[in-house]
KOLFI-750955 format. One record per residue: x, y, z of N, C-alpha, C in turn. Coordinates in Angstrom, 1 decimal, padded with zeros to 4 digits. Example, Ala and Ser with C-alpha at 12.3 -4.5 7.8 and 13.67 -1.06 7.14 Angstrom:
REM KOLFI-750955
<atom n_c1="013.2" n_c2="-005.7" n_c3="007.8" ca_c1="012.3" ca_c2="-004.5" ca_c3="007.8" c_c1="013.2" c_c2="-003.3" c_c3="007.8"/>
<atom n_c1="012.8" n_c2="-002.2" n_c3="007.1" ca_c1="013.7" ca_c2="-001.1" ca_c3="007.1" c_c1="012.9" c_c2="000.0" c_c3="007.9"/>
END
This chain:
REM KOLFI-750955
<atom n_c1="035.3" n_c2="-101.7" n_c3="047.2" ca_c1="034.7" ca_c2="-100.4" ca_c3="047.4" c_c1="035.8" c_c2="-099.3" c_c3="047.4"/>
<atom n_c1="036.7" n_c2="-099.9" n_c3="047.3" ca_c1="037.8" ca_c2="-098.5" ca_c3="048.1" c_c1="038.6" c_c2="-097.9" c_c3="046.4"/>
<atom n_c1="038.5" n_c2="-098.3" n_c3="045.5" ca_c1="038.6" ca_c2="-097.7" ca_c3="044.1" c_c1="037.6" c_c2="-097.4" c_c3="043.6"/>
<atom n_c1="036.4" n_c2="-097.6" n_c3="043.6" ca_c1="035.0" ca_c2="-097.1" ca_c3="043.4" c_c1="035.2" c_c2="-095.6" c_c3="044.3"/>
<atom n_c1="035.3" n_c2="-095.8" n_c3="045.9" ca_c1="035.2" ca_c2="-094.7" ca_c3="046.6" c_c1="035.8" c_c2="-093.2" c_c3="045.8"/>
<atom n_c1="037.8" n_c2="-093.9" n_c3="045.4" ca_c1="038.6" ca_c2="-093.1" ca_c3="044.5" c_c1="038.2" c_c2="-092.3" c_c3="043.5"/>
<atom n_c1="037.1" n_c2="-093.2" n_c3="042.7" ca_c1="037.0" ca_c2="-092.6" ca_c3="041.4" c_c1="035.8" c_c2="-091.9" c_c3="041.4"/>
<atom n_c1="035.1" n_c2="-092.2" n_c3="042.2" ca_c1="033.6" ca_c2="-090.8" ca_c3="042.3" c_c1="034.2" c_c2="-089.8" c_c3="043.4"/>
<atom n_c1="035.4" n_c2="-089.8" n_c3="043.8" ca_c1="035.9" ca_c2="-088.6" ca_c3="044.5" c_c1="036.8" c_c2="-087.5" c_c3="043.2"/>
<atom n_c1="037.4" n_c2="-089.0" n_c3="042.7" ca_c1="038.3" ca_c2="-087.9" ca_c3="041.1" c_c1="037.2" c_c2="-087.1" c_c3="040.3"/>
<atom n_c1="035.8" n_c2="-087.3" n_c3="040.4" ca_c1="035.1" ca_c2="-087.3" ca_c3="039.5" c_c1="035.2" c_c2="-085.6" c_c3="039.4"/>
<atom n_c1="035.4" n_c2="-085.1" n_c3="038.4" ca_c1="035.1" ca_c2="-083.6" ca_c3="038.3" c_c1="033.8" c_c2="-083.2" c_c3="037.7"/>
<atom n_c1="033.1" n_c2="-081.9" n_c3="039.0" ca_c1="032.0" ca_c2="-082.1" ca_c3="038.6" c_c1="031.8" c_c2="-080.7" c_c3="038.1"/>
<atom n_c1="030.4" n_c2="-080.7" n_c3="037.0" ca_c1="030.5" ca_c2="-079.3" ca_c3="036.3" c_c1="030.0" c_c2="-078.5" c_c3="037.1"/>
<atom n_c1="030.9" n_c2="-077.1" n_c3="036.6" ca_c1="030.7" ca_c2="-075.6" ca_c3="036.8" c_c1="029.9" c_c2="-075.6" c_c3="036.9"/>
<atom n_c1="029.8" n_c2="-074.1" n_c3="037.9" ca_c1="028.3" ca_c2="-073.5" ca_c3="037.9" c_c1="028.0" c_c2="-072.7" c_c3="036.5"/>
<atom n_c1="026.8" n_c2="-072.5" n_c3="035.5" ca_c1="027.1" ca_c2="-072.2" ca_c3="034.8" c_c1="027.1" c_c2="-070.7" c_c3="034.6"/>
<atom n_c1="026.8" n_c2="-069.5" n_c3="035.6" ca_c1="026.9" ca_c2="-068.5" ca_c3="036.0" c_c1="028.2" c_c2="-067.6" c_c3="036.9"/>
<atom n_c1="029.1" n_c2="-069.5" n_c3="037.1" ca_c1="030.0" ca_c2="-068.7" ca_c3="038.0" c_c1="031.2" c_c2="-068.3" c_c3="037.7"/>
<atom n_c1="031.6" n_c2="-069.0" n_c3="036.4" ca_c1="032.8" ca_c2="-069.1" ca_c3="035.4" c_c1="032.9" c_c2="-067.8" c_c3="034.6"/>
<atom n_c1="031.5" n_c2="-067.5" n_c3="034.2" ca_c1="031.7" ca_c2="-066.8" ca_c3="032.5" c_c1="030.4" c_c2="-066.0" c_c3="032.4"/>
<atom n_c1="029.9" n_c2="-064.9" n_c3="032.6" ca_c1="029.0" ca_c2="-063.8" ca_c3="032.5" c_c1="028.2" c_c2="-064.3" c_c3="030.6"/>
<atom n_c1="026.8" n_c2="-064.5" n_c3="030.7" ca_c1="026.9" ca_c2="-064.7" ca_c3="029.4" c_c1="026.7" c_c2="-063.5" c_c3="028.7"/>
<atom n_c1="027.2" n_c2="-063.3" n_c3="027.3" ca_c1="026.3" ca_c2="-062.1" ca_c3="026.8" c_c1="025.1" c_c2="-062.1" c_c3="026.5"/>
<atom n_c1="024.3" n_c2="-060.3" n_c3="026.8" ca_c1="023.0" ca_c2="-060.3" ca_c3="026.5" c_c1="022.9" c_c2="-060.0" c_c3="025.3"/>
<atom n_c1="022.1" n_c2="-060.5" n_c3="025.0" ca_c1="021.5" ca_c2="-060.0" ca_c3="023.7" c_c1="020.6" c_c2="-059.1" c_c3="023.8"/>
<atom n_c1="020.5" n_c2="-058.1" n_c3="022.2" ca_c1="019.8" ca_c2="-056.5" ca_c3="022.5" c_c1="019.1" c_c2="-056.9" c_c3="022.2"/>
<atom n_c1="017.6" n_c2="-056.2" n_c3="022.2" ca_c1="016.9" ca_c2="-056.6" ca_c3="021.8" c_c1="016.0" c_c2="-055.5" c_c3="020.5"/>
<atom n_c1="016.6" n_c2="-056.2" n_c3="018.9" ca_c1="016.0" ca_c2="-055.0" ca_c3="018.2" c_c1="015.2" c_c2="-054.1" c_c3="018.4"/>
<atom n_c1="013.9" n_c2="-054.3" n_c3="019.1" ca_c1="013.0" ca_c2="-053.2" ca_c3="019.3" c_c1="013.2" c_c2="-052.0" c_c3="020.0"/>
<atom n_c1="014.3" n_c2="-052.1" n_c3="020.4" ca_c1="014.6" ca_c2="-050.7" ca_c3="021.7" c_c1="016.4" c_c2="-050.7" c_c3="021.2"/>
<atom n_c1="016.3" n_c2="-050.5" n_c3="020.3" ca_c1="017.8" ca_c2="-049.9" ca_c3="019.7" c_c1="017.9" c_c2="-048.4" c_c3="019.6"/>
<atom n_c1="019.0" n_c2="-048.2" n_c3="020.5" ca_c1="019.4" ca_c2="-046.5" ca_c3="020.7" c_c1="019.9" c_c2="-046.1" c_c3="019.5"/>
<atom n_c1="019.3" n_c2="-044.7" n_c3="019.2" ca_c1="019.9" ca_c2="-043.9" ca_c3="018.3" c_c1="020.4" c_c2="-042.4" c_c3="019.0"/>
<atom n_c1="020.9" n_c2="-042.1" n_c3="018.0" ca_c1="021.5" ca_c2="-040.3" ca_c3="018.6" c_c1="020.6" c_c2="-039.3" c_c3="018.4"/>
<atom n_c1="020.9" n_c2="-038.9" n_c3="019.4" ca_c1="019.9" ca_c2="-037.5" ca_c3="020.3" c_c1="019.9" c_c2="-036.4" c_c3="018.7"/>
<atom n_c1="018.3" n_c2="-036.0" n_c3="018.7" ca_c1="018.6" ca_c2="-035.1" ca_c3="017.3" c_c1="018.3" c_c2="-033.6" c_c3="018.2"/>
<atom n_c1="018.4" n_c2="-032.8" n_c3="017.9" ca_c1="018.7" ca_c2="-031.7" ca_c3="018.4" c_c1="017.5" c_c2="-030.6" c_c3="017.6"/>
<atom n_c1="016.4" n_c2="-031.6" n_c3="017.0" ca_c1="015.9" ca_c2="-030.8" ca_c3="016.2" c_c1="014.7" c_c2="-030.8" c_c3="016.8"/>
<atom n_c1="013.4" n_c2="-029.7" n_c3="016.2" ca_c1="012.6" ca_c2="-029.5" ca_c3="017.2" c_c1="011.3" c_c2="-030.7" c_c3="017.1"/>
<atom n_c1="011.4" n_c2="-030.7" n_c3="018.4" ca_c1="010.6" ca_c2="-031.7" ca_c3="018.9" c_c1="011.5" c_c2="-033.2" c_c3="019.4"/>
<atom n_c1="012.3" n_c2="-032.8" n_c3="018.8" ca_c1="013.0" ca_c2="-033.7" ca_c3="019.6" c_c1="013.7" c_c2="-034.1" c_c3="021.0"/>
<atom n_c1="014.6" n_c2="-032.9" n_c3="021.3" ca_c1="014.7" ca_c2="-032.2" ca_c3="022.6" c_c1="015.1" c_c2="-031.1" c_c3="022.7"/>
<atom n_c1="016.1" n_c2="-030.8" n_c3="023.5" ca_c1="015.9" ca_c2="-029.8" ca_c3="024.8" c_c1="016.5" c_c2="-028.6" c_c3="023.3"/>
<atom n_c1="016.4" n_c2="-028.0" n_c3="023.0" ca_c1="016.9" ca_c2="-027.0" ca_c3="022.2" c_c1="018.2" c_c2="-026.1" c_c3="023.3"/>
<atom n_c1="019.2" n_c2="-026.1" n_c3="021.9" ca_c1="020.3" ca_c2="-025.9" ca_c3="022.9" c_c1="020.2" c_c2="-024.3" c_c3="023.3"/>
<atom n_c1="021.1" n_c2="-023.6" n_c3="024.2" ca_c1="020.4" ca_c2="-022.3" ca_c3="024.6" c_c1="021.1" c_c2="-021.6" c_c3="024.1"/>
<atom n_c1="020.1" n_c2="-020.4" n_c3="024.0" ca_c1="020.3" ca_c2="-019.7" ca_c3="022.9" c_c1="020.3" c_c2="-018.1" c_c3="023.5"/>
<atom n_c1="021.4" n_c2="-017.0" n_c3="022.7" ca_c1="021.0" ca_c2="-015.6" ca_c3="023.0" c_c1="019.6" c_c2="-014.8" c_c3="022.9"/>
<atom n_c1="018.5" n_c2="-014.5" n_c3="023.9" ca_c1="017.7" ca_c2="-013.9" ca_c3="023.7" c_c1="017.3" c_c2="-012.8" c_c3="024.3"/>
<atom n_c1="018.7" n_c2="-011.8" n_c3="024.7" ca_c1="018.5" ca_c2="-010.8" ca_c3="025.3" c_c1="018.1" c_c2="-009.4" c_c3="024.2"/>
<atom n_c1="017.6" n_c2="-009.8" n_c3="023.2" ca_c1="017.3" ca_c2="-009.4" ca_c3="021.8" c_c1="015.5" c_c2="-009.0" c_c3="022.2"/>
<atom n_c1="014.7" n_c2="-010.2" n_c3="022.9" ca_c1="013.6" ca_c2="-010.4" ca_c3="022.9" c_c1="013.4" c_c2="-010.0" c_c3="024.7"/>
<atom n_c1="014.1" n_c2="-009.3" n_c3="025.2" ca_c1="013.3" ca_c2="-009.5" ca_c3="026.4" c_c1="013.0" c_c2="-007.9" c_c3="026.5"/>
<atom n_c1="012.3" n_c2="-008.3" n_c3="028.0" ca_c1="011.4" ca_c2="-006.2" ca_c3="027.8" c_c1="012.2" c_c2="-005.6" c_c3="028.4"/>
<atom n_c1="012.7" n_c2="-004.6" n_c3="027.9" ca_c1="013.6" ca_c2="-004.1" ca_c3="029.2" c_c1="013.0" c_c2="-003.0" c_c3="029.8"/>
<atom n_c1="013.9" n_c2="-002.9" n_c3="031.3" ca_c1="013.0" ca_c2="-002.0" ca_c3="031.8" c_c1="013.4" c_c2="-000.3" c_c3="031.1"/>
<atom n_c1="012.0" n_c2="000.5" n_c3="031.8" ca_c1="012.2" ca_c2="002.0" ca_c3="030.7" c_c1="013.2" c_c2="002.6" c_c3="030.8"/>
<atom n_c1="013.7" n_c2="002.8" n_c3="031.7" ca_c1="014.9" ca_c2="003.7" ca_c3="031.2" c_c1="016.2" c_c2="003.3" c_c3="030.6"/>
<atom n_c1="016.1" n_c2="002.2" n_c3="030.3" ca_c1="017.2" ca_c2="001.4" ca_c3="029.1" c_c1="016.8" c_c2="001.8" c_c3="027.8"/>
<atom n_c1="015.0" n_c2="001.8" n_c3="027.7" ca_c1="014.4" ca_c2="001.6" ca_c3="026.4" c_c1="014.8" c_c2="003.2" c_c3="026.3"/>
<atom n_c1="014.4" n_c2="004.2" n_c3="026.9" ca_c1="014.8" ca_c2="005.4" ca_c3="026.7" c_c1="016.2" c_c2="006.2" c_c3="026.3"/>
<atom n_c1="017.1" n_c2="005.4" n_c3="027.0" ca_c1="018.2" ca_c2="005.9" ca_c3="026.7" c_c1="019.0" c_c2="005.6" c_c3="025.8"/>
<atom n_c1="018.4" n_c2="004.1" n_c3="025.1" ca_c1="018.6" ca_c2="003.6" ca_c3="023.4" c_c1="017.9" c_c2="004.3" c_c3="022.4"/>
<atom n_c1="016.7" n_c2="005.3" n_c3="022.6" ca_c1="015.8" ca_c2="005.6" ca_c3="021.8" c_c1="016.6" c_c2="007.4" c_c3="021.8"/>
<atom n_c1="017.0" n_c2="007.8" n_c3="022.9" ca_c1="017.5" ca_c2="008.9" ca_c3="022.8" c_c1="018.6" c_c2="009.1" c_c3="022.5"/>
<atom n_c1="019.6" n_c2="007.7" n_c3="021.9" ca_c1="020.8" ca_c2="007.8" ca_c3="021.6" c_c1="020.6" c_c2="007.5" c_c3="019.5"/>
<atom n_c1="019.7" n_c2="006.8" n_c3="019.5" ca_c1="019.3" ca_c2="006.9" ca_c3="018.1" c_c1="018.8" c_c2="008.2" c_c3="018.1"/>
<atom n_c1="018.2" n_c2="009.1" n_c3="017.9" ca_c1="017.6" ca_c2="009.9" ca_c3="018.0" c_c1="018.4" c_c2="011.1" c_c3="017.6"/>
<atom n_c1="019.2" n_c2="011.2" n_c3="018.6" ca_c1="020.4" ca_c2="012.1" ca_c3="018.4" c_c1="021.4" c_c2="011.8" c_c3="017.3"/>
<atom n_c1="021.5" n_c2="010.7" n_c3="016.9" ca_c1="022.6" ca_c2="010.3" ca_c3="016.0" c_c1="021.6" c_c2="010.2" c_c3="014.5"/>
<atom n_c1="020.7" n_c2="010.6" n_c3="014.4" ca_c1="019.6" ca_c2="010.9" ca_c3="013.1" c_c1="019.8" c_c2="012.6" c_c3="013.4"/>
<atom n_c1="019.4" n_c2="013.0" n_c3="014.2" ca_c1="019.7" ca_c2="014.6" ca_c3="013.8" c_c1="020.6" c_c2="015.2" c_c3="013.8"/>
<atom n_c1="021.7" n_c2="014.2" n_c3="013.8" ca_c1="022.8" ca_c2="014.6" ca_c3="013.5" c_c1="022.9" c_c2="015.7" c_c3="012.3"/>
<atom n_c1="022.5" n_c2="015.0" n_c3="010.6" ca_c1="022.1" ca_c2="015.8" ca_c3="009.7" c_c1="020.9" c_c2="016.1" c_c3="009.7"/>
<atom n_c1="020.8" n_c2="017.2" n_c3="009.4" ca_c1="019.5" ca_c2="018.5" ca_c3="008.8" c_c1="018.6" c_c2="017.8" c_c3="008.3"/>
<atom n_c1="017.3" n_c2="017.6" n_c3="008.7" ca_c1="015.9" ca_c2="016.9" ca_c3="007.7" c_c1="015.9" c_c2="016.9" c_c3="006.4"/>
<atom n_c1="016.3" n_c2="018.5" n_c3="006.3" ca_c1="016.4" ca_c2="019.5" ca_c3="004.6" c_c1="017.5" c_c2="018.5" c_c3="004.2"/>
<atom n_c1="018.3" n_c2="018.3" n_c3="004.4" ca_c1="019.5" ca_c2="017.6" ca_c3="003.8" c_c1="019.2" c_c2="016.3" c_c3="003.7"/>
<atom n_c1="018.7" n_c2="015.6" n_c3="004.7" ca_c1="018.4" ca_c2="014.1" ca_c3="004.9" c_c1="017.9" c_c2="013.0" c_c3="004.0"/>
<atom n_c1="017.1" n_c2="014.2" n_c3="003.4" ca_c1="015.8" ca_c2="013.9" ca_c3="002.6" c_c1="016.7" c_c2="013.6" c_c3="001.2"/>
<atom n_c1="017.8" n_c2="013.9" n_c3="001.1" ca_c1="018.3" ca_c2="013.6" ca_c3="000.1" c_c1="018.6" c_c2="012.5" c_c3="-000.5"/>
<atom n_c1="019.2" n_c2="011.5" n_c3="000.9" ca_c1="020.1" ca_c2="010.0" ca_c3="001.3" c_c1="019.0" c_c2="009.1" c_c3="001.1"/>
<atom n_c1="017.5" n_c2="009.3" n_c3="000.8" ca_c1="016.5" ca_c2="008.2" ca_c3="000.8" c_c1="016.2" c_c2="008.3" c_c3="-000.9"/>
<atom n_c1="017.3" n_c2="008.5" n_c3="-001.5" ca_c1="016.6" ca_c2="008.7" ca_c3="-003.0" c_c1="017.1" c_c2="007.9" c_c3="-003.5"/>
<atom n_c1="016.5" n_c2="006.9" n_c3="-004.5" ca_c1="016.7" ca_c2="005.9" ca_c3="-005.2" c_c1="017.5" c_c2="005.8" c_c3="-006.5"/>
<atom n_c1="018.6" n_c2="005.4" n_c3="-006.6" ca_c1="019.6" ca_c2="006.0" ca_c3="-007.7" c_c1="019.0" c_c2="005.2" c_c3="-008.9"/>
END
């Protein structure tokens, strides 16, 4: 018994099979990532200048309207009427 005892003590026994070596996962084709499209409906639309579109309050709208305003009467109506003529 006492070399029997030996040899089932030499015996090397197997790894755990999780403890050695992480296996790889496999993807699984149905849920394969693609890149973000930026187009609409797709997502977030990137941001954008729209101080073009908002209401401003009146005395802004006024004091752009009276700055155009002034810089058209600059020249004479009588004269003006000239510069819209089609060559």
């Amino acid at each position: 018994m006492g070399k029997a005892a030996k040899a089932s003590a030499k015996k090397k026994l197997p790894s755990a099979p999780l403890a050695d070596r992480k296996k790889k996962v496999q993807k699984n084709p149905l849920f394969e990532s693609t890149p973000r499209s930026f187009r609409i409906g797709g997502d977030i639309q990137p941001k954008r200048d729209l101080t073009r579109f908002v209401k401003w309050p009146k005395y802004i709208r006024l004091q752009r309207m009276k700055r155009i305003m002034l810089m058209r009467l600059k020249v004479p109506p009588a004269i003006n009427q000239f510069n819209l003529a089609i060559d």
